[in-house]
BAMAR-791736 format. One record per residue (C-alpha): residue in three letters; x negated, z, y negated. Coordinates in steps of 0.02 Angstrom, whole numbers, plus 32768, in hexadecimal, padded with zeros to 4 digits. Example, Ala and Ser with C-alpha at 12.3 -4.5 7.8 and 13.67 -1.06 7.14 Angstrom:
2
   resn      x      z      y
    ALA   7D99   8186   80E1
    SER   7D54   8165   8035
END
This chain:
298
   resn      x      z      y
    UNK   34C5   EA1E   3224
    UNK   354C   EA0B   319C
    UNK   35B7   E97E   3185
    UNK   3600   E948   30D3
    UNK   36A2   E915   30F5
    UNK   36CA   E927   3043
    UNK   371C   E865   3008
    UNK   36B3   E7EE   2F9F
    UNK   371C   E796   2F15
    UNK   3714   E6D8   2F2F
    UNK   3778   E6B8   2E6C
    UNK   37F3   E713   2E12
    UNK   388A   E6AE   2DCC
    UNK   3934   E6C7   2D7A
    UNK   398B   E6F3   2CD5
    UNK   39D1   E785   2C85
    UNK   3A68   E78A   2D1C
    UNK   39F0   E771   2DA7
    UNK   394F   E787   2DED
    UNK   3903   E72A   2E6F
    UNK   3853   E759   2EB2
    UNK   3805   E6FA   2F5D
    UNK   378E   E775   2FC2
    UNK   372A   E767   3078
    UNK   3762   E80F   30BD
    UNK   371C   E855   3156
    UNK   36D5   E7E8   31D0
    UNK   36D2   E758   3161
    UNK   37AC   E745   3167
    UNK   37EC   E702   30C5
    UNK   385B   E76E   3059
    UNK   38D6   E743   2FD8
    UNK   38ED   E7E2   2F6F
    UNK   397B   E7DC   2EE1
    UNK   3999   E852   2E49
    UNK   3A2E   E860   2DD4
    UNK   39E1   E818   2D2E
    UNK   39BA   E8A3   2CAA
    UNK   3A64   E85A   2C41
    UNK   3AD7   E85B   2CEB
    UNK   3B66   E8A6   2CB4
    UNK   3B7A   E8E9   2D69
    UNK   3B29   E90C   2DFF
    UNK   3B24   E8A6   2EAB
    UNK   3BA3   E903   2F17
    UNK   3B85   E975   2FA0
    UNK   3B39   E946   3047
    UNK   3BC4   E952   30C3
    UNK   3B70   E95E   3176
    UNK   3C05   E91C   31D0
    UNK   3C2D   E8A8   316E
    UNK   3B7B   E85A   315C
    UNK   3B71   E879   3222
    UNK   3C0A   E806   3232
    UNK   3BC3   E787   31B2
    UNK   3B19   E77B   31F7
    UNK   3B55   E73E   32B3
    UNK   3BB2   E6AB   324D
    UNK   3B7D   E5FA   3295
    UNK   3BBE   E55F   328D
    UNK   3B85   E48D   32B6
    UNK   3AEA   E474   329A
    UNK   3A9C   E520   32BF
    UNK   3ACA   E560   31F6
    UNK   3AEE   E60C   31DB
    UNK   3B0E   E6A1   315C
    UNK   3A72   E703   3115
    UNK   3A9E   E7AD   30DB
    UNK   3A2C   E82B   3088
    UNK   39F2   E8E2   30A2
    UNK   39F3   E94A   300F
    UNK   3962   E97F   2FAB
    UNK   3991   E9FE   2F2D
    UNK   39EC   E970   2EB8
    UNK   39A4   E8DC   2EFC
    UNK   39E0   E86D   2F98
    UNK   3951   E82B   3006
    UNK   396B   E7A3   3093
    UNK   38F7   E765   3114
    UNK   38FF   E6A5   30EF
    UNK   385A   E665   311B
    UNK   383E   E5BD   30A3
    UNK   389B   E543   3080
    UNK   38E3   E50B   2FD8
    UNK   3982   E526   2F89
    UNK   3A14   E482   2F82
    UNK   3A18   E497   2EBD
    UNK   395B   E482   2EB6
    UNK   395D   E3E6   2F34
    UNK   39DE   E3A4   2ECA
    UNK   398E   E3BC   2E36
    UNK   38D8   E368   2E88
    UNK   391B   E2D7   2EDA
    UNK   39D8   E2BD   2EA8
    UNK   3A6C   E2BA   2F29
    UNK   39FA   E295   2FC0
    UNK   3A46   E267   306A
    UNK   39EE   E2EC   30C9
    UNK   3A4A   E373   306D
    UNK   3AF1   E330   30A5
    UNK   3AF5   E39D   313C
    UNK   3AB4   E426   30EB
    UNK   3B5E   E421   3062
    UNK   3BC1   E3F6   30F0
    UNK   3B82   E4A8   313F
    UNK   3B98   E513   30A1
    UNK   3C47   E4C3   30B2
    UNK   3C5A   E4F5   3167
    UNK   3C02   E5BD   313D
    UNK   3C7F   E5C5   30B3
    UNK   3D06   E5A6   3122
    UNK   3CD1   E61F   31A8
    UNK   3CB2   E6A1   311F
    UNK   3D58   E6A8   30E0
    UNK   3DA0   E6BD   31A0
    UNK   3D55   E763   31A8
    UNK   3DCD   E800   315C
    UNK   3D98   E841   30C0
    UNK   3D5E   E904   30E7
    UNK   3DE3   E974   307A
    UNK   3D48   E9AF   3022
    UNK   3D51   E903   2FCA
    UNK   3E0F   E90A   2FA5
    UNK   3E38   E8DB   2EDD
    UNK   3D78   E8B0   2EC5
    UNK   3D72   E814   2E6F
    UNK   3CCB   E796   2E66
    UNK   3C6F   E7CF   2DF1
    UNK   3C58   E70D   2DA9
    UNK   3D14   E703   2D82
    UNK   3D14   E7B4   2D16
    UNK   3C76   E75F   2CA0
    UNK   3CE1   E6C3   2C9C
    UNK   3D8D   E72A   2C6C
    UNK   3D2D   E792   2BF3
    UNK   3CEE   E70B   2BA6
    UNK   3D92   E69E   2B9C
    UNK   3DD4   E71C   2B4B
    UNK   3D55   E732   2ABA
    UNK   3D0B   E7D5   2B0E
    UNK   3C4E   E7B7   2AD6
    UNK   3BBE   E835   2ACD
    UNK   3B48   E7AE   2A72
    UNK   3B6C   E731   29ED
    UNK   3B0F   E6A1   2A51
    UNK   3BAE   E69D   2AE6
    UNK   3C22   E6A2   2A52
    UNK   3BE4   E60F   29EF
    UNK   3BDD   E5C2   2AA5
    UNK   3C9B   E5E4   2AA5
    UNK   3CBB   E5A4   2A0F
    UNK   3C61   E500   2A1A
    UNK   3CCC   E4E9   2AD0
    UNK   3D7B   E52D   2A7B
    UNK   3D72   E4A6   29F7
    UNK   3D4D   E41B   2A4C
    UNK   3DDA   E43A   2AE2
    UNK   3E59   E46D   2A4D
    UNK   3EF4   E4DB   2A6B
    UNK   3F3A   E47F   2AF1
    UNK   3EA1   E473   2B61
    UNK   3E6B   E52C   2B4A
    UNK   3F12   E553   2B71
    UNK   3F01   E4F2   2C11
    UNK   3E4F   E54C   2C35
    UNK   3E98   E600   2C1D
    UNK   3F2F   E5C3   2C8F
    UNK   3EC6   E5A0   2D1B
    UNK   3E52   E62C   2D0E
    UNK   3EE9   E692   2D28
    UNK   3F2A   E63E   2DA7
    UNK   3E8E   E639   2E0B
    UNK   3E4D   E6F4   2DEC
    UNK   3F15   E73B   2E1E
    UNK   3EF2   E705   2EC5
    UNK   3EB4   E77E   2F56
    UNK   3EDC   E736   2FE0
    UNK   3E3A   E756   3042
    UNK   3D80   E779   3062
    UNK   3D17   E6F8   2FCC
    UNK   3C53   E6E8   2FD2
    UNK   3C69   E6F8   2F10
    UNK   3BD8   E68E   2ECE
    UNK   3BDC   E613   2F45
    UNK   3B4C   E582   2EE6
    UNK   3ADE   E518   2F1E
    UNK   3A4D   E578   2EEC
    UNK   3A7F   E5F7   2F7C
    UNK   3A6D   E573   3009
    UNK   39CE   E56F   3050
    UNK   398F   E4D2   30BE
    UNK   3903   E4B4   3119
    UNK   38D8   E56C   3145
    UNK   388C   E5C2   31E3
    UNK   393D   E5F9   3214
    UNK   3987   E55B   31E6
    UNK   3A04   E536   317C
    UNK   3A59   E5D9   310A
    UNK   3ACC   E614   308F
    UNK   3A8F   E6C7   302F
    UNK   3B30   E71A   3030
    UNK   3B50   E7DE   300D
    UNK   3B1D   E7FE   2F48
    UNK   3BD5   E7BE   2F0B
    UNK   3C53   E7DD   2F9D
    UNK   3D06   E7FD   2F4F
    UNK   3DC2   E7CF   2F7E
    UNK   3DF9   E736   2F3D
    UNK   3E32   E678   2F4F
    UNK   3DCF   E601   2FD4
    UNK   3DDA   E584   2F43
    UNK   3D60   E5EC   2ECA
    UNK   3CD6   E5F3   2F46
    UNK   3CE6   E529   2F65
    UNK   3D18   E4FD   2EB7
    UNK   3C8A   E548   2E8D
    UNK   3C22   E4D4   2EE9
    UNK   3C72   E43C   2EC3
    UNK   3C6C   E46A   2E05
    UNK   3BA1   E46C   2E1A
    UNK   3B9E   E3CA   2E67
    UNK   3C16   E385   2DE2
    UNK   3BAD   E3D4   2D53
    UNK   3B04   E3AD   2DAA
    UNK   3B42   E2DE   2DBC
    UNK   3B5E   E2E9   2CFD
    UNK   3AAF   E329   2CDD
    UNK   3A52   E2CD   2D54
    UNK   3ABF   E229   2D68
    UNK   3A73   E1CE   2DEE
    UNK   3ADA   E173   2E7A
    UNK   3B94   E199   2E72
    UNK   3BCE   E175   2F29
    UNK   3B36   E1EC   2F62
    UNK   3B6D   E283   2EFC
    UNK   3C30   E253   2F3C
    UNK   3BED   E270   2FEE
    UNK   3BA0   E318   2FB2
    UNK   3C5F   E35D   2F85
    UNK   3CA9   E2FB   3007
    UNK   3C2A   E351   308C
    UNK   3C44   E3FA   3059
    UNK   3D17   E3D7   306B
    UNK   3D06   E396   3103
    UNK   3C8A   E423   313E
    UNK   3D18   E497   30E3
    UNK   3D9D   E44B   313C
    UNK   3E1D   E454   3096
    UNK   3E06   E40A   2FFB
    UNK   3E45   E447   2F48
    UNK   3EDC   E3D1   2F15
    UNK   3EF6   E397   2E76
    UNK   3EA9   E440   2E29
    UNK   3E02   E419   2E4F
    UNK   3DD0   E3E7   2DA8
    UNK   3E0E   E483   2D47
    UNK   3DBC   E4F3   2DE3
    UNK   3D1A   E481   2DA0
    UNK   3D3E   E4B3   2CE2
    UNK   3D29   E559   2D26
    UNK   3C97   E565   2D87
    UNK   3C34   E4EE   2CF2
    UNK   3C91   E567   2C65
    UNK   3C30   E5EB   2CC8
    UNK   3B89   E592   2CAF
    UNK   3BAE   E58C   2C1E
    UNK   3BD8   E63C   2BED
    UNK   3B26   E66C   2C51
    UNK   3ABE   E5F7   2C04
    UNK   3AF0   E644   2B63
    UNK   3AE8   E6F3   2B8D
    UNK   3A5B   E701   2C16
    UNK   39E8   E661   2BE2
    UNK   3968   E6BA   2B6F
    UNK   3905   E605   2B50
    UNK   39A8   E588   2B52
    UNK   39BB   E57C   2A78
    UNK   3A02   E4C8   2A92
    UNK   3ACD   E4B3   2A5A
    UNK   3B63   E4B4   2AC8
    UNK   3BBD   E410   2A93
    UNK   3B87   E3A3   2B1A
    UNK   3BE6   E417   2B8B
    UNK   3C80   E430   2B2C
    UNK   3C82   E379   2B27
    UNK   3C75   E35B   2BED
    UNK   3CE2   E3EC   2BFD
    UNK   3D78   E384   2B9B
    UNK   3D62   E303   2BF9
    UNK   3D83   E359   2C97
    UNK   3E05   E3A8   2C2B
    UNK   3E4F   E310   2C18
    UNK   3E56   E2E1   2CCF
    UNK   3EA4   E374   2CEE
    UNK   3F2C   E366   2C89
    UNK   3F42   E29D   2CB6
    UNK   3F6E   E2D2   2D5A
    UNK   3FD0   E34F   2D3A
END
């Protein structure tokens, strides 16, 4: 008697940069299987087996831990059975307190994550988010949509405050100091699964600065308080969790290392968001103000 132990797709999602598609795979076991978008202007990088081998035994409180993929031709696939994603809970129910632990983990995998030695295969390979964000501060556009984006952002900050964006950009991607998860996001830490709480890390590894992979984070919550508003204190616990998970916070740069990560957003909404045809000045305006607070404590 055969067996079909082909997957069954359960919903594709995603955007020109990224693919998502949710399948029962043999057995019933839930499959997350990722695909560069059909505008990625690169590919995931390479499976490395010892590095992923080293990865995958990461655990820390609370029974949280590291999901890394096989490869499938160009896709990624991980075993994650259920669960939702922190970006969608947030975007449900708001800054819950049940997802406090859960941040507080990512904070604790990120730290863990960047104690491991980067493989010299990795060596000079930057995140791949922090090349579209250079190429795009620096007016490097292969569609007119992530220019006018640009533009609309440029004017508002003026010459000073672009200045101070391309400054920190610099100063951020010079750094190598060490193993990075490279698109650390809340949309990558999964909750509630059969294997408890994970991160899906192995599509972006690269050599970089621990303060990418949790600026990154923090500029999500930052930029999903401003769209959702909601309680303040209860999105302050969010960042504050993930620190304290982390065991380091940013310093006074954490609201440029925010610019960043939202400028990114930015930059991919415009270039990989077929159906987004709204403008961009309600960013470049919450992007000057935290801008501004940048440069007040400064």
């Amino acid at each position: 008697m055969s067996v079909d132990t082909s997957p069954r797709h359960a919903g594709e999602r995603g955007t020109a940069l990224l693919r998502t598609t949710e399948v029962r795979g043999p057995g019933g076991i839930g499959v997350r299987r990722r695909l560069p978008g059909p505008r990625a202007p690169r590919a995931f990088v390479p499976v490395d087996p010892g590095l992923h081998r080293r990865l995958a035994r990461i655990r820390v409180t609370g029974d949280a831990r590291l999901a890394v993929p096989s490869s499938r031709g160009d896709a990624r696939v991980y075993y994650v059975d259920g669960g939702e994603s922190v970006a969608k809970a947030l975007l449900a129910h708001g800054p819950a307190a049940e997802l406090v632990e859960p941040v507080r983990s990512m904070g604790r995998l990120l730290r863990a994550l960047h104690a491991v030695p980067a493989p010299a295969a990795l060596a000079g390979e930057r995140a791949p988010g922090l090349d579209r964000l250079g190429d795009w501060l620096s007016g490097h556009h292969r569609h007119s949509y992530p220019a006018y984006a640009q533009a609309v952002v440029r004017r508002r900050l003026g010459q000073a405050g672009w200045a101070l964006v391309r400054e920190h950009y610099e100063r951020l991607a010079a750094v190598q100091s060490g193993l990075v998860h490279g698109a650390a996001g809340l949309g990558s830490m999964i909750v509630g699964s059969a294997q408890g709480d994970v991160l899906l890390t192995g599509e972006d590894l690269a050599v970089g600065d621990w303060r990418m992979d949790v600026g990154w984070v923090i500029g999500e919550l930052v930029e999903l308080r401003w769209q959702l508003g909601g309680d303040g204190p209860s999105w302050q616990r969010l960042i504050q969790a993930l620190l304290d998970g982390y065991g380091r916070d940013l310093g006074p740069d954490w609201p440029m290392i925010a610019v960043l990560r939202i400028l990114l957003h930015v930059h991919d909404i415009a270039s990989y968001v077929d159906w987004f045809q709204a403008g961009f000045d309600h960013y470049a305006g919450f992007v000057a103000f935290l801008v501004g607070l940048a440069a007040d404590s400064s």
